[in-house]
C-alpha positions in Angstrom: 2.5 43.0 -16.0 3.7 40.3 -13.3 4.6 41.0 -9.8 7.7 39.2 -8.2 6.9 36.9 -5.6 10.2 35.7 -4.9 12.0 32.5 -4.6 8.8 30.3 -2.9 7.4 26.4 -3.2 5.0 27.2 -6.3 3.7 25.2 -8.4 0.4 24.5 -10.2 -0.5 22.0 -9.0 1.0 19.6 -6.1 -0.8 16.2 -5.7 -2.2 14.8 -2.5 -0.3 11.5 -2.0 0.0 9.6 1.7 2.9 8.1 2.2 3.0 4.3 3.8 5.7 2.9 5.4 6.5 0.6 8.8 8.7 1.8 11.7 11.4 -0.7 13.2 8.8 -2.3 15.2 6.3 -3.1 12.7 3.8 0.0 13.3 2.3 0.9 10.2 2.5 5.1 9.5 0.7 7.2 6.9 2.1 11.1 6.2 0.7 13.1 3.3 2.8 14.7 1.3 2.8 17.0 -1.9 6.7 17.0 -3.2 6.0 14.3 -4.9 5.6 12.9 -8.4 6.9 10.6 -11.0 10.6 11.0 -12.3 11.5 8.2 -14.1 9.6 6.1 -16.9 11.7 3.0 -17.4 12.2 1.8 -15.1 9.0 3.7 -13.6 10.1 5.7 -10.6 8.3 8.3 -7.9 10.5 10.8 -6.0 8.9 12.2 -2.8 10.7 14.6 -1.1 10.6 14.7 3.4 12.4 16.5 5.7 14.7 14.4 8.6 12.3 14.8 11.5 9.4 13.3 9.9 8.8 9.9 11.1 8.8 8.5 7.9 11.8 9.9 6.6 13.6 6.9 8.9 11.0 4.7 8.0 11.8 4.9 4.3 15.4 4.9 5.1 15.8 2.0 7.4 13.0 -0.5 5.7 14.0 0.7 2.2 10.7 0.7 0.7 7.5 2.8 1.3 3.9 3.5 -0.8 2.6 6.3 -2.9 -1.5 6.2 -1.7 -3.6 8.4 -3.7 -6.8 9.1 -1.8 -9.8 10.2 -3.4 -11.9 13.3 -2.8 -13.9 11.6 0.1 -11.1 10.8 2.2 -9.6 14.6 1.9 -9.9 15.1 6.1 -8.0 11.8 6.7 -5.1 12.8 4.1 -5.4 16.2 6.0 -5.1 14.5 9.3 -2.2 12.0 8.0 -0.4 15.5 7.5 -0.7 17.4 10.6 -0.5 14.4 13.2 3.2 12.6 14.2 2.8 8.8 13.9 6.0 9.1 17.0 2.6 9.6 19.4 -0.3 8.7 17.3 -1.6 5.4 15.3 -2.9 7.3 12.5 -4.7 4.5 11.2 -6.4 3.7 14.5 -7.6 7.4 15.0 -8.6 8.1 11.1 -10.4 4.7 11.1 -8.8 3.7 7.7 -7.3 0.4 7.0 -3.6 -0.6 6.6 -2.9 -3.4 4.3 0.8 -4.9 4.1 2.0 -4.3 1.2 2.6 -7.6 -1.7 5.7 -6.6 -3.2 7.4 -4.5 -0.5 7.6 -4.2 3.1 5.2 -1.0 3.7 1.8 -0.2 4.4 -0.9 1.1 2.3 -4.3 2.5 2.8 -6.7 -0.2 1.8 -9.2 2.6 1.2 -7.5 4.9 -1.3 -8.0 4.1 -5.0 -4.6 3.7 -6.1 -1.1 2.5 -4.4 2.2 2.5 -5.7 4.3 -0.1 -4.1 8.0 1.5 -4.0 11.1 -0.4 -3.8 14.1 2.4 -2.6 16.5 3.5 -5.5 18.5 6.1 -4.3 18.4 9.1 -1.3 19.4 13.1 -2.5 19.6 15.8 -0.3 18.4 18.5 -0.9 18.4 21.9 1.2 16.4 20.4 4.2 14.5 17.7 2.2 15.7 14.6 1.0 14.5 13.3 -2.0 13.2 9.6 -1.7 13.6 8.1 -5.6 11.1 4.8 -5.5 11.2 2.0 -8.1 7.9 1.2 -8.5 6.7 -2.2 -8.6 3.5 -2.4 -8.8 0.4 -0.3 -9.1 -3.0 -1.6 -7.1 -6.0 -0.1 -8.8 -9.6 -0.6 -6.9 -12.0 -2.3 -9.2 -14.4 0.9 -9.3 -11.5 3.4 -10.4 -11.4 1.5 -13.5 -12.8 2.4 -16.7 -14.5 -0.3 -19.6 -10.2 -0.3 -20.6 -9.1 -1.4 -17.9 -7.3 1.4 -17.2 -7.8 4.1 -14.0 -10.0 7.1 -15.1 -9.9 10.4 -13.4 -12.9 11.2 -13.2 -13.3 7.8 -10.9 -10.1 8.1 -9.0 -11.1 12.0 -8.0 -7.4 12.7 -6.6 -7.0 15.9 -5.8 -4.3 19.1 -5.6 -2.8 21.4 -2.9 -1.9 24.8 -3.9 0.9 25.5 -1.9 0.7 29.8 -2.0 -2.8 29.6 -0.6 -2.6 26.0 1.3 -5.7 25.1 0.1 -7.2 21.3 -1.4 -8.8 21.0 -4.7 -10.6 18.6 -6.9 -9.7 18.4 -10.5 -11.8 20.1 -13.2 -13.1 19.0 -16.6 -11.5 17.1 -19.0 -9.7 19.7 -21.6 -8.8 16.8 -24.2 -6.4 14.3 -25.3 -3.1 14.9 -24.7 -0.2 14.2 -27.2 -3.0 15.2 -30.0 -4.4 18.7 -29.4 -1.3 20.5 -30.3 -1.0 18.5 -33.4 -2.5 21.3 -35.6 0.2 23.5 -34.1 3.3 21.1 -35.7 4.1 22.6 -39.3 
């Protein structure tokens, strides 16, 4: 039997992205954030979702641009830190020691550190209750050398992203591999 929990944020699972962007003067800001995640494929969009008080929210609204940062496992207390400080009264990136780089295709910030960045160009702007939804073209994907595998491509298991659960606020790495998708329902199809 299953209990009713209500109407709540849940969802299994929320990735950990930071979110890079430069304020009207220049100052480079990171701010985790977990509404996130890829909404269109061609051409290939991110939607992250803020609420109007965060700092970045008029970042991404005046410059027009921002980046998706995925850190790895070892940088989980700076992506923690990136969410519970206000870049208003704090360089993040001074106090966190990490590194911003400008970005090569758009005008934002991203964390030299983290394995992968998504360089966002800014599509369109939906409200939504007390988020808006940011909708990012993306324009390029940045992928550090060691997160590649003998394809060329990123491999999980080198990236090591990992989740927030939202009912328990909690981090987590990501498991085992459980096979390859598109292919083990395959013996399902009649």
């Amino acid at each position: 039997m299953k209990q009713s929990l209500g109407a709540r944020t849940l969802l299994y699972t929320h990735p950990v992205v930071v979110i890079g962007t430069y304020d009207l003067d220049g100052k480079p800001n990171a701010m985790t954030a977990s509404w996130a995640g890829i909404c269109c494929s061609s051409p290939p969009c991110v939607a992250v979702s803020l609420q109007k008080p965060r700092y970045s929210y008029a970042n991404i609204r005046d410059g027009k641009a921002f980046t998706v940062n995925i850190p790895s496992e070892d940088h989980v207390k700076e992506a923690d830190f990136f969410g519970i400080t206000s870049g208003k009264d704090t360089d993040k990136f001074a106090a966190s020691g990490l590194t911003p780089r400008k970005g090569t295709k758009v005008n934002a910030p991203y964390v030299e550190e983290f394995p992968v960045i998504l360089e966002c160009r800014l599509l369109h702007a939906y409200e939504i209750g007390v988020h808006t939804q940011f909708v990012g073209e993306i324009l390029d994907v940045k992928v550090d050398e060691s997160a590649l595998g003998p394809d060329g491509r990123p491999e999980m298991a080198r990236v090591r992203p990992f989740v927030y659960d939202s009912a328990r606020q909690e981090y987590y790495g990501i498991g085992r591999l459980l096979g390859k998708a598109f292919s083990l329902g395959r013996d399902l199809k009649r």
